[in-house]
N, C-alpha and C positions, 0 to 999 in steps of 0.2 A: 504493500500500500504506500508507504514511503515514497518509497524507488517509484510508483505510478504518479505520483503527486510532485516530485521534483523531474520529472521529465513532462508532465504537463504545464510546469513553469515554463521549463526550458523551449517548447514546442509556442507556446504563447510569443514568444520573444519579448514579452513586456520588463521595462526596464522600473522598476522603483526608481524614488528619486528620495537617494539619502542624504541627509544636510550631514557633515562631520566637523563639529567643533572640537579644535586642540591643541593641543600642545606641538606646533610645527618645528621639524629641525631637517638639518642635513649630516649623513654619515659621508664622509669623507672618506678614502685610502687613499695610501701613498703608498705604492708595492715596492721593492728594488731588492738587491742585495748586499753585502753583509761579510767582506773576506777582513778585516783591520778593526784595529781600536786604534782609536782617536789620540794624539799627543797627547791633546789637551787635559782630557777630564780619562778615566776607566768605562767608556762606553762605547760601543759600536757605531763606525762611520754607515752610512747607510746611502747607498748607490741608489739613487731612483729610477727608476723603469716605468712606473708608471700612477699617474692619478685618476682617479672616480670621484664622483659623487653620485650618490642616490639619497631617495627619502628617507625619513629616519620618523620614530616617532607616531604623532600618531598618522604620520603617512606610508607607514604598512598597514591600516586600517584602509585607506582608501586605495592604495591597489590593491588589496585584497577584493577589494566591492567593486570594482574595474575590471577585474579579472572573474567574477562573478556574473558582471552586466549589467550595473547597476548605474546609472546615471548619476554623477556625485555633484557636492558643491560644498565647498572647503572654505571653514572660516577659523582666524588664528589672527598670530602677531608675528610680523617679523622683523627683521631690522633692513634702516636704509643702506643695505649694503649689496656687493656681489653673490652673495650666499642665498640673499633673499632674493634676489631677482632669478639666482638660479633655482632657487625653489618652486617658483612661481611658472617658471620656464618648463620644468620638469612637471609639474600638473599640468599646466595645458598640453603638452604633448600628449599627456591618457586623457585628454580631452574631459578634463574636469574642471567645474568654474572658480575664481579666484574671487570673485565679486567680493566677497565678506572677507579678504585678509586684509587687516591693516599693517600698517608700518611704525612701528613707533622707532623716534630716531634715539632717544635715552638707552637704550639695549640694541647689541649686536643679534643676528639672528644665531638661534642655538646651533652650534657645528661640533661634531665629536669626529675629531679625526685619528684614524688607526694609523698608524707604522709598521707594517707587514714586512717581513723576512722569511719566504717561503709562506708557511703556513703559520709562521710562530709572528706574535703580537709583537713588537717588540714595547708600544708607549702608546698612549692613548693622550689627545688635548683637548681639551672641552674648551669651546668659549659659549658662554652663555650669564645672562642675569635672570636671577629667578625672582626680583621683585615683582610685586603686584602690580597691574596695569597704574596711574591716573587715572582717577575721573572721566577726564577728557576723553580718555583715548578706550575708557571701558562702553560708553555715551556713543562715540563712533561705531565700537563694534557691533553695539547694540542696534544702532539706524542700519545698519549695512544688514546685520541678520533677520532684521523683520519680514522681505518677502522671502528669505532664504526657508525659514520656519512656516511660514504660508504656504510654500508651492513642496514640504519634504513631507514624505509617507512615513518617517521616521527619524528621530534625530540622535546621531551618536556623540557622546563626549567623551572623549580619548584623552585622561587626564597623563600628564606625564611628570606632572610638579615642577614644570617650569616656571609658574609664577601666574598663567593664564587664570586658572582655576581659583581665586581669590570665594571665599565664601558667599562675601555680596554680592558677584559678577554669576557665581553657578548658582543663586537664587534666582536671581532675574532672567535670565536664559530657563531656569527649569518652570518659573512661576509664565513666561511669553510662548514658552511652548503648552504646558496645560490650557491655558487659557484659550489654544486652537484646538484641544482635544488633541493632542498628538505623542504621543511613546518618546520618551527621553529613556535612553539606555545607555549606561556608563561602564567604563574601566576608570577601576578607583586608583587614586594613589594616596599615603597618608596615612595621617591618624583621624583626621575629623573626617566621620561619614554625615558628621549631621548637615553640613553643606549639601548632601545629595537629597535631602529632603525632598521628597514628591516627585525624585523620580520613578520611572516605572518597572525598570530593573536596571541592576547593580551587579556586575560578574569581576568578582575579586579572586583571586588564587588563594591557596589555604594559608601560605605565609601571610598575603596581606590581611585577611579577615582575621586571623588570627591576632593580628598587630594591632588591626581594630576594635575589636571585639576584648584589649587586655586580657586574652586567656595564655591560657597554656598550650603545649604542640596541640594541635587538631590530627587525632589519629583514630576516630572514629564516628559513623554517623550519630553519636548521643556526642559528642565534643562538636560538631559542627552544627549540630538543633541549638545547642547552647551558646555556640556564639554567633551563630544567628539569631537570634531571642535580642542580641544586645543590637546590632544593625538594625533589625526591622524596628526596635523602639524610638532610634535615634532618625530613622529617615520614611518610615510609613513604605517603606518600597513594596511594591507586590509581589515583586520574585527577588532570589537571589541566586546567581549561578557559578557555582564555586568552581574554578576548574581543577582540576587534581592530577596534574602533569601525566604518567606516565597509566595513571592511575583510571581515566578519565573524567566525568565532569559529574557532578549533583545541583538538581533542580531545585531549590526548597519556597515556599511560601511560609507564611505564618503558623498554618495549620497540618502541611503535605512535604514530603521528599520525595524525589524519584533519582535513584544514582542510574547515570549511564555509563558500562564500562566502559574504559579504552575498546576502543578499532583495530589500533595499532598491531602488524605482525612484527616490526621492528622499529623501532628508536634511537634514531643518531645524534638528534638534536630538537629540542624546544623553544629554539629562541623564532618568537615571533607568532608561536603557535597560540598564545592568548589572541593576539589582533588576529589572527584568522577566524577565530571562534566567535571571538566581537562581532566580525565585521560580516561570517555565515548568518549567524544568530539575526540580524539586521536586517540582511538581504531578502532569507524567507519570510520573516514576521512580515515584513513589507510588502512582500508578495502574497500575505494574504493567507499564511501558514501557522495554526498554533504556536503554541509557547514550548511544546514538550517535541510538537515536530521540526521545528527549528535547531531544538538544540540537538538534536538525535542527526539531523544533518549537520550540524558542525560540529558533531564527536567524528563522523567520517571524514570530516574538513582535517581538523588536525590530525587525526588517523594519517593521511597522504602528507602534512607537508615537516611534521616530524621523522619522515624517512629523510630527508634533505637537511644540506649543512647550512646555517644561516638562515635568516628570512625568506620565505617564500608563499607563493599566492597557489590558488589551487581555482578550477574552475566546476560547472556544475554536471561535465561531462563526466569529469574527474571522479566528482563524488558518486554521481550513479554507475561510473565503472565499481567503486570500490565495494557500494552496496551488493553489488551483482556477486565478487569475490567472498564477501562474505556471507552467501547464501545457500 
């Protein structure tokens, strides 16, 4: 039934249209290599071969929803700089709209850049400010996101605690979105979930809920009822969907739990595998799919892109191959 209902999306070709507010950045590399240490200092001189940039943040949530078929429209902060304009460059090319990003010139746009040696990390440099918007510039994004939340069948907020998500800014955002009737679904970061107040689900991984919820490890479905008890008092949300990495993901409301196992035949990597799940979960709800069938399709989402090293997207061919495998 599933597998018939996610191929009569797919046969539709109808496109949802998701708003994603977030935390925008760009990952950076610098590949090369690596034969001397440096006069100077006890560190490795580093031969460059070669630079990238790709999305970062919460823009593996939107090409995740890209690579689904999702029609997006992307609203954030970035800075007056090369990194921002190259961020801005790189969505419209997956032909996603930029309309709601502003610029504020007080902060650089967030860039985490790697230094690569074969396959080994060598350093990592973050430039980012994680203060809070101004006034001004929250007032901005708020005029800019009005018809953005008008014309979205669903709105995501991809917190990544860069400074976006300020408590008063995600009130106003989740109270402009209710007020059109419309599903705000979050990836949390943090300790305060009571900022997420009213929205209508919340998908935390067992560390973060755990962090919020002041408990102890979460290592069983009565350890997860319980620090969900503390969530659902502090935010009124209606679901909550925990993912549990290798483990796979639980459904909870106030009242119900449904765990869905892992998919997974094998597991090399999870990074990135929340924004898939985010951004599944999204896709179908929006396309007009329960809450339980949603997530049951994106346990097969991250099922596929947990076989891969690093971030990756998965599409809805993909997932009804996978269903089919494990039938």
């Amino acid at each position: 039934m599933l597998k018939q209902k996610a191929q009569e999306i797919q046969l539709k070709g109808t496109q949802p249209n998701i708003l994603v507010i977030g935390d925008l950045m760009i990952d950076h590399y610098i590949t090369g290599s690596a034969s001397r240490l440096s006069p100077e200092a006890p560190v490795p001189i580093v031969n460059v071969k070669n630079e990238t940039t790709t999305l970062g943040g919460a823009g593996n949530v939107v090409q995740n929803l890209v690579a689904l078929g999702a029609s997006v429209q992307v609203a954030g902060v970035v800075g007056n700089d090369i990194y921002g304009t190259r961020l801005k460059e790189i969505l419209a090319e997956d032909g996603v709209s930029t309309d709601a990003v502003v610029e504020d010139n007080s902060r650089p746009t967030t860039v985490k850049t790697r230094v690569l040696v074969g396959s080994h990390q060598m350093i990592r440099v973050d430039r980012e400010v994680t203060n809070s918007l101004d006034a001004a510039l929250e007032d901005e994004l708020l005029n800019k996101l009005s018809p953005s939340i008008s014309e979205a069948d669903i709105i995501i907020l991809s917190d990544y605690n860069k400074g976006l998500f300020s408590p008063q800014l995600t009130q106003r955002i989740i109270k402009a979105a209710n007020a059109q009737q419309k599903k705000v679904i979050i990836d949390p970061k943090g300790l305060d979930y009571s900022k997420y107040k009213g929205a209508y689900l919340i998908k935390p991984n067992r560390k973060e809920l755990s962090e919020a919820a002041k408990t102890a490890n979460i290592n069983t479905i009565d350890d997860l009822q319980q620090a969900a008890k503390v969530i659902f008092s502090e935010t009124n949300t209606e679901y909550l969907v925990v993912t549990l990495s290798e483990e796979g993901m639980v459904i909870l409301s106030e009242l119900t739990y449904k765990l869905l196992p892992v998919k997974a035949t094998s597991v090399f990597d999870v990074t990135g595998a929340g924004d898939t799940v985010l951004a599944t979960i999204a896709y179908f709800m929006a396309s007009g799919l329960a809450i339980d069938e949603a997530c049951e399709l994106a346990n097969h989402a991250a099922a596929i892109v947990i076989k891969q090293i690093g971030s990756a997207t998965t599409t809805i061919n993909e997932i009804i191959d996978h269903i089919t495998t494990q039938q």
